[in-house]
N, C-alpha and C positions, 0 to 999 in steps of 0.2 A: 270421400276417401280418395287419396290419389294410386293411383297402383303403376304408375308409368316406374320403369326401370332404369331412368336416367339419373345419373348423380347431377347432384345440383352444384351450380357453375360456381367456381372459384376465383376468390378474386385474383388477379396478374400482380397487385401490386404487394401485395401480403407479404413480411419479410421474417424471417425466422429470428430467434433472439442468436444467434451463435456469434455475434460481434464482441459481444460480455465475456463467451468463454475464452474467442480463439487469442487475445490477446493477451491475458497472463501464459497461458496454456503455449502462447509461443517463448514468453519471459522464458518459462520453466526448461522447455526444451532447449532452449540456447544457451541457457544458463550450466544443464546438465551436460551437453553435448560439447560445448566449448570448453566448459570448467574443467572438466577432468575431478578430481576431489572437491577441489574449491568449490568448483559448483552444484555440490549437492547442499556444500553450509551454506551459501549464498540463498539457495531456495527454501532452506530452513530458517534463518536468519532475517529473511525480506521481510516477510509481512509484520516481524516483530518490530524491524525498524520501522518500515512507513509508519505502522502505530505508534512508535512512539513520537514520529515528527506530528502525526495527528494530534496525541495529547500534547507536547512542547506548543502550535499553533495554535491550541486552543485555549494552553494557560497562558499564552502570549498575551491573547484578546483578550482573559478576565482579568488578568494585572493591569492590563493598560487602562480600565476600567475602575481598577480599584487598587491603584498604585499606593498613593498614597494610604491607602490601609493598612500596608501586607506588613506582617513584624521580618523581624531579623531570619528569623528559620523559612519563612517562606520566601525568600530573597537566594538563600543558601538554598534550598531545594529546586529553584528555579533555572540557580544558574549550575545544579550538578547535573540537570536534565539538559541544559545544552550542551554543556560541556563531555557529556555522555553522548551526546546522538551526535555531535562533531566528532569526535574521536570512532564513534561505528560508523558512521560516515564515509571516514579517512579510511578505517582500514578497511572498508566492506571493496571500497573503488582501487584501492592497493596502493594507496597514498602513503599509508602509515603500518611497520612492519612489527607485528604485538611481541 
């Protein structure tokens, strides 16, 4: 049994995960603090776009895969999801005035 009262050595190099949080977590505050209104839709609004550039990127890759399969509607559905995420896009960055 050990009964010594020393804490046992810790490593120097160990790093804490807070890299993950502080870099949205700085988006959010610049986004609020600079935006004034704007920038509370923009923090509301974000993660909805980046998903939807996720799913646009990833229907990207299974078309290209299976292009020649896709009918008429899934053509049309393809191209109102970019045509959607270019248009939030445009107005998220104040390109375009809704």
């Amino acid at each position: 049994m050990d009964t010594t009262a020393q804490t046992p050595p810790t490593d120097e190099t160990e790093k804490t995960g807070w890299g993950l949080a502080i870099l949205p977590s700085a988006g959010l505050l610049a986004c609020v603090r600079h935006g004034g209104t704007s920038g509370w839709w923009i923090a509301l609004w974000a993660p909805l776009l980046i998903l939807a550039a996720l799913v646009t990127a990833y229907e990207w890759s299974v078309s290209a895969r299976l292009r020649f399969r896709m009918g008429p509607w899934e053509w049309f559905a393809l191209l109102g999801t970019h045509v959607g995420l270019l248009l939030g896009g445009g107005i998220a960055v104040g390109l375009l005035n809704p």
